[in-house]
MARNU-168615 format. One line per field, with one value per residue (C-alpha): residue number from 0; residue in three letters; x, y, z. Coordinates in nm, 3 decimals, padded with zeros to 5 digits. Each point is the difference from the previous one (the first is absolute). Layout:
BEGIN
n [NUM/...];
res [ALA/...];
X [X/...];
Y [Y/...];
Z [Z/...];
REM end
This chain:
BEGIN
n [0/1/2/3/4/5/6/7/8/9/10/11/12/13/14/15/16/17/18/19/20/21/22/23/24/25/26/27/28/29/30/31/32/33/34/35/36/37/38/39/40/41/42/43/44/45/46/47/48/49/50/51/52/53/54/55/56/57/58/59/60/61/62/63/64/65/66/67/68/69/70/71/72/73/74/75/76/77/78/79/80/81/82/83/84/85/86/87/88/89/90/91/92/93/94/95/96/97/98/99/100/101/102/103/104/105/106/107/108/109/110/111/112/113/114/115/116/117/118/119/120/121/122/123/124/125/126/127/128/129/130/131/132/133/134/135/136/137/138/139/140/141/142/143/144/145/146/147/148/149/150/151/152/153/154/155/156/157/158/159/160/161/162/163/164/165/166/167/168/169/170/171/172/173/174/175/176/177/178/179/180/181/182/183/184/185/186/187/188/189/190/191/192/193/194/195/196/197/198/199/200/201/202/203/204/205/206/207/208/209/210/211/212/213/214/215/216/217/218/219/220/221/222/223/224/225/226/227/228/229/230/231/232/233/234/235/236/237/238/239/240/241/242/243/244/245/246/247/248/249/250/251/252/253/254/255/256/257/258/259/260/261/262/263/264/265/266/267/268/269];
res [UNK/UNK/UNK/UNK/UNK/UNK/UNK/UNK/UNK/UNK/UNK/UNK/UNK/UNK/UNK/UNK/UNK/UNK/UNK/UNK/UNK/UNK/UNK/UNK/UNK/UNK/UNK/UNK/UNK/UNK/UNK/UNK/UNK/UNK/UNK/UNK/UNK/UNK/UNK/UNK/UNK/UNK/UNK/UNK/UNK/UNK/UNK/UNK/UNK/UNK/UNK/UNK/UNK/UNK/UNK/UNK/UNK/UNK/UNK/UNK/UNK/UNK/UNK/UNK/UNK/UNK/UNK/UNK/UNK/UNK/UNK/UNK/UNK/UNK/UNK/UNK/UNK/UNK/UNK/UNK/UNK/UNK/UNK/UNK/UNK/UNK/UNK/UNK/UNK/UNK/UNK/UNK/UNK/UNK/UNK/UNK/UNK/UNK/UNK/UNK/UNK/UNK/UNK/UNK/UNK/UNK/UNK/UNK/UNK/UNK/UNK/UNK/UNK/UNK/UNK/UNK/UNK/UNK/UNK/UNK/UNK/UNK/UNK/UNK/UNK/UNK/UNK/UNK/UNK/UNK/UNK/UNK/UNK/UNK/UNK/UNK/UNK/UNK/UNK/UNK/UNK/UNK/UNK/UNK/UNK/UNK/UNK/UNK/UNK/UNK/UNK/UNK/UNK/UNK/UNK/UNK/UNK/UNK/UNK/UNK/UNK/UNK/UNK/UNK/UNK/UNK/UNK/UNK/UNK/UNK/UNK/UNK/UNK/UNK/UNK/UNK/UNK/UNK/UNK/UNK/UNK/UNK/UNK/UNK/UNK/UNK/UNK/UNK/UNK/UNK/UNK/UNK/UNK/UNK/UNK/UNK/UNK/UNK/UNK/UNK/UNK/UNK/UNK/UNK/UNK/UNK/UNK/UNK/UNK/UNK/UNK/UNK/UNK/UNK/UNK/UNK/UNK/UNK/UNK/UNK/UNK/UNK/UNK/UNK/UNK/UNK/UNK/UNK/UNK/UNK/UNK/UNK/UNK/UNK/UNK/UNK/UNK/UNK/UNK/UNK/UNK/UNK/UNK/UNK/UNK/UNK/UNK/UNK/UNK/UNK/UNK/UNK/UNK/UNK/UNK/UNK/UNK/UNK/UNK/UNK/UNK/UNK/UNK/UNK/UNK/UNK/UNK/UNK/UNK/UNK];
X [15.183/-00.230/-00.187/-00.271/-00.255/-00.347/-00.237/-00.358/-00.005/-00.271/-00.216/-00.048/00.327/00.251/-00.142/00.077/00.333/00.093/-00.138/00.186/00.312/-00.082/00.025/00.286/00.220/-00.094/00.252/00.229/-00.244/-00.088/-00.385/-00.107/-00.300/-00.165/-00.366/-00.230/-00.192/00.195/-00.249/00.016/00.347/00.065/-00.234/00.244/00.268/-00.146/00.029/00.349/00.139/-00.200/00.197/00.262/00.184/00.041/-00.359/00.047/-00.304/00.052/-00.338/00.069/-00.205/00.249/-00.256/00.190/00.404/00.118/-00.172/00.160/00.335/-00.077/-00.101/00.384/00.164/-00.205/00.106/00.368/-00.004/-00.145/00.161/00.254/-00.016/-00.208/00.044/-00.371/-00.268/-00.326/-00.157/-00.370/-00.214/-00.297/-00.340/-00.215/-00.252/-00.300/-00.189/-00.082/00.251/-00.324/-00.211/00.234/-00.097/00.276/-00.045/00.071/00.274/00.267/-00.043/00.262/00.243/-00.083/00.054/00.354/00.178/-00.123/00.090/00.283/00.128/00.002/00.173/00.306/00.031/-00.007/00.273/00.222/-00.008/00.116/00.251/00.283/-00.047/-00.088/00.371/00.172/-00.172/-00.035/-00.333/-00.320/-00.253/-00.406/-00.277/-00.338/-00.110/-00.326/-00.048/-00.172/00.315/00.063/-00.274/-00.288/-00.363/-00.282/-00.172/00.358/00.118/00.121/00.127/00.200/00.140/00.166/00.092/00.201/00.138/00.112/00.116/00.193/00.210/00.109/00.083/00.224/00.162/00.044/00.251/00.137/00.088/00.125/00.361/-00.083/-00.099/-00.299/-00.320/-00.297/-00.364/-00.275/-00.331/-00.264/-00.312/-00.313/-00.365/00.072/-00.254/00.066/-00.232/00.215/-00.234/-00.322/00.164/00.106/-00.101/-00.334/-00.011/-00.160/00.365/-00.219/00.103/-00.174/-00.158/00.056/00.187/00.019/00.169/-00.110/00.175/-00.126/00.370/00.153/00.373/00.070/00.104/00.241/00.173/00.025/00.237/00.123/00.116/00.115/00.264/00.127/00.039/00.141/00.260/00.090/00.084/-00.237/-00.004/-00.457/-00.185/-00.353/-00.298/-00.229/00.019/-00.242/00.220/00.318/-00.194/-00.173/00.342/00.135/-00.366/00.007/00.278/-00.103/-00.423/-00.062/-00.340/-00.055/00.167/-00.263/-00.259/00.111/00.005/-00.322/-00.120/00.159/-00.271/-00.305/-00.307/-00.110/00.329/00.036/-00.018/-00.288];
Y [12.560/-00.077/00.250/-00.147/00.169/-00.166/00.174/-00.036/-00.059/00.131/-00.289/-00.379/-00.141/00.282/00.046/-00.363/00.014/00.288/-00.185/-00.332/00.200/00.209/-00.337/-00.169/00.291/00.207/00.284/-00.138/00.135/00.373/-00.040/00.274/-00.035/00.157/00.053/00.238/00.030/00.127/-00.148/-00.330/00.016/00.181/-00.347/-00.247/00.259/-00.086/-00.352/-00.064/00.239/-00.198/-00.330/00.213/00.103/00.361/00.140/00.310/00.123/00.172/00.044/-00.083/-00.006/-00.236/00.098/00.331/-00.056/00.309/-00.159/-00.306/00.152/00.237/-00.349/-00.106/00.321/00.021/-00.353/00.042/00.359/-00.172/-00.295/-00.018/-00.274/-00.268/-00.337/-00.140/00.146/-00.191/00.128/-00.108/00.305/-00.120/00.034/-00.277/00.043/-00.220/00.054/-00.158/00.213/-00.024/00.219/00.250/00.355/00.166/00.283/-00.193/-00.151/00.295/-00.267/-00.242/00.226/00.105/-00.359/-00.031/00.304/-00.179/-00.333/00.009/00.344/00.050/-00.317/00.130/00.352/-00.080/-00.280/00.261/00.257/-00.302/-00.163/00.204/-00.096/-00.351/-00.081/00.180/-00.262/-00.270/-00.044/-00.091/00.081/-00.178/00.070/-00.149/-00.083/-00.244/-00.381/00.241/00.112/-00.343/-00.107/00.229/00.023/00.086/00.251/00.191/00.089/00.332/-00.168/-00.308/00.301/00.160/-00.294/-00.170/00.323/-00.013/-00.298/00.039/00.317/-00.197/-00.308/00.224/00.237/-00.359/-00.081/00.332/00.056/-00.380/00.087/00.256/-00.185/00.127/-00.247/00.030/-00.235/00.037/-00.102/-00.150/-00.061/-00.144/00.081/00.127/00.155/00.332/00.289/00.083/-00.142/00.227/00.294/-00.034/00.134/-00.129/00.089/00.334/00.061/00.020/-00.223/-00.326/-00.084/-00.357/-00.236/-00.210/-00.317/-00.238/-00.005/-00.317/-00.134/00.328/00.037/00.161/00.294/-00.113/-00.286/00.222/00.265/-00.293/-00.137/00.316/00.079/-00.360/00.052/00.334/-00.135/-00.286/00.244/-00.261/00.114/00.005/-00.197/-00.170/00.008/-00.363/-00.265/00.102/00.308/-00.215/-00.272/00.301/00.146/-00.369/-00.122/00.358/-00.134/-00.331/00.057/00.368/-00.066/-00.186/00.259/00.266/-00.234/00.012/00.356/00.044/-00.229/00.201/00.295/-00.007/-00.074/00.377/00.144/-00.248/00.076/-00.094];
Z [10.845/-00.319/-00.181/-00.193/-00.216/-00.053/-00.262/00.022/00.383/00.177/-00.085/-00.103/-00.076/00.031/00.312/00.096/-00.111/00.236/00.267/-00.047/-00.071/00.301/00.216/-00.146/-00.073/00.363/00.084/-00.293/-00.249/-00.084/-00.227/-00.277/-00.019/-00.312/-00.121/-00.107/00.345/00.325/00.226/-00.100/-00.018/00.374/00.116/-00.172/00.117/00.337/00.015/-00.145/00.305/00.215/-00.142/00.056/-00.308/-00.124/-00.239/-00.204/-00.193/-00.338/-00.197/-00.363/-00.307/-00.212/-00.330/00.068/-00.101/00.216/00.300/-00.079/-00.003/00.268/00.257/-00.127/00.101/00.340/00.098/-00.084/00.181/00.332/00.038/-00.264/-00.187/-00.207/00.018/-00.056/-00.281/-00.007/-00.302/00.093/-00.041/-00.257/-00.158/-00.125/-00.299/-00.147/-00.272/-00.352/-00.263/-00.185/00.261/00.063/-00.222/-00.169/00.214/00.311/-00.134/00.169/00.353/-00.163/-00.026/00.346/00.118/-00.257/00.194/00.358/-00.060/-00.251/00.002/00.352/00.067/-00.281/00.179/00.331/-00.112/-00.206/00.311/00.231/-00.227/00.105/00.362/-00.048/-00.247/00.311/00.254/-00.213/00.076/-00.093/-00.248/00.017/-00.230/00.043/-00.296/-00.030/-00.157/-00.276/-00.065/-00.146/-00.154/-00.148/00.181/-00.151/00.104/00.143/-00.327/00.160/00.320/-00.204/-00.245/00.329/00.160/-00.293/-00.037/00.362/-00.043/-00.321/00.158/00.272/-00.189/-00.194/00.277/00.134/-00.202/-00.030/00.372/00.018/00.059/00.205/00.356/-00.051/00.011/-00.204/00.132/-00.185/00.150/-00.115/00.236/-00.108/00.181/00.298/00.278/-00.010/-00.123/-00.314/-00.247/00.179/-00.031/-00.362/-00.325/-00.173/-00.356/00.071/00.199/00.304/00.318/-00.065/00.356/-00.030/-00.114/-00.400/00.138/00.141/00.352/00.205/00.142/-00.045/00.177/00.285/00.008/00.284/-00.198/-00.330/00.192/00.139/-00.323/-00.143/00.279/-00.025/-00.343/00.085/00.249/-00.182/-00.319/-00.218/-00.382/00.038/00.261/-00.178/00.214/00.000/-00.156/-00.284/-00.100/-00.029/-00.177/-00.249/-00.089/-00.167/-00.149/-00.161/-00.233/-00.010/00.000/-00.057/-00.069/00.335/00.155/-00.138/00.106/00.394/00.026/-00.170/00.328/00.232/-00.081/00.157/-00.234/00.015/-00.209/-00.239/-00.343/-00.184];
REM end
């Protein structure tokens, strides 16, 4: 039996992900499912035992690095192993560097230690289990982890961080057996973006992109775990995002251009 550990999933696409895994993986799988709200993970819990596979809830705050290592230890001490860590657990940002006061500038460092940080300790306190299983390792990084947005300054910052680290452990853990994908979705319809910072490091309400033809949530976990299975090095979300990571070498000033489209009108800088 599988243990896998999914960060961030008591909502949007960590939530997906233990569903799909939930249906594919049934009694062969044992979930840990991590977040910072019990309740929203006991109703994900919910549904993967109803697909059948094994849920275990373990509220974690990955901004915290004793949490991180304590969701490690508590998986390991209940089912024994690792063999799975889906480092998803995020926060998404927008605001104008410009607008945001110097005294409100302590919220990027709150969204570094989420998005980066908590990805590296949760990784470090699994790494022993993972080069004993040979398993796999997923972090879910973002298409502006590849190519800067404007008005995410904060968000890009963590992401490319993200998606250095990995890039790098990548390489490190090659001759180990264990797998490294990084992911990097584009828009996708999930309330992430709402319930991100605004340059006050309040939760924005709404959304900075524009989001008409946003992905499923569906197909993105259902992208990720192919990845995942298929031990891919990163799997590139939409045709725009692969085509944005060459033209950035090629046309980095067309490239600027396109993601100052994506925003909507209201954001833009002026």
């Amino acid at each position: 039996m599988q243990t896998l550990v999914i960060t961030g999933a008591s909502d949007g696409i960590g939530a997906e992900l233990a569903r799909q895994l939930a249906t594919t993986h049934g009694a062969d799988a044992t979930l840990v499912l991590a977040a910072r709200q019990r309740d929203a993970l006991e109703a994900v819990a919910v549904q993967c035992r109803q697909a059948g596979a094994r849920a275990l809830v373990v509220p974690t705050d990955v901004s915290d690095e004793a949490q991180c290592r304590a969701l490690t230890t508590e998986a390991v001490r209940q089912t024994g192993r690792i063999d799975v860590l889906i480092n998803n657990a995020g926060v998404s940002a927008q605001a104008l560097f410009a607008e945001v006061r110097a005294e409100d500038l302590g919220w990027y460092e709150r969204l570094m230690r989420v998005n980066l940080w908590g990805s590296v300790w949760c990784t470090h306190a699994a790494l022993p289990q993972l080069l004993a299983t040979r398993g796999r390792i997923v972090a879910v990084s973002s298409l502006a982890g590849l190519v800067g947005v404007p008005g995410r300054t904060a968000y890009s910052a963590s992401k490319f961080a993200m998606s250095g680290f990995f890039e790098a452990l990548r390489a490190e853990l090659k001759p180990t057996g264990v797998s490294v994908t990084t992911a990097y979705p584009g828009v996708v319809a999930t309330r992430i973006r709402h319930h991100g910072y605004n340059a006050r490091g309040e939760a924005a309400g709404s959304s900075g992109l524009k989001e008409e033809g946003a992905m499923s949530v569906e197909e993105c976990a259902r992208l990720i775990l192919r990845g995942m299975e298929r031990r891919q090095r990163e799997v590139v979300m939409t045709t725009k995002g692969k085509l944005g990571r060459f033209l950035k070498l090629l046309a980095p000033g067309l490239v600027e251009k396109m993601a100052l489209a994506a925003l909507k009108d209201e954001v833009k800088p002026r």
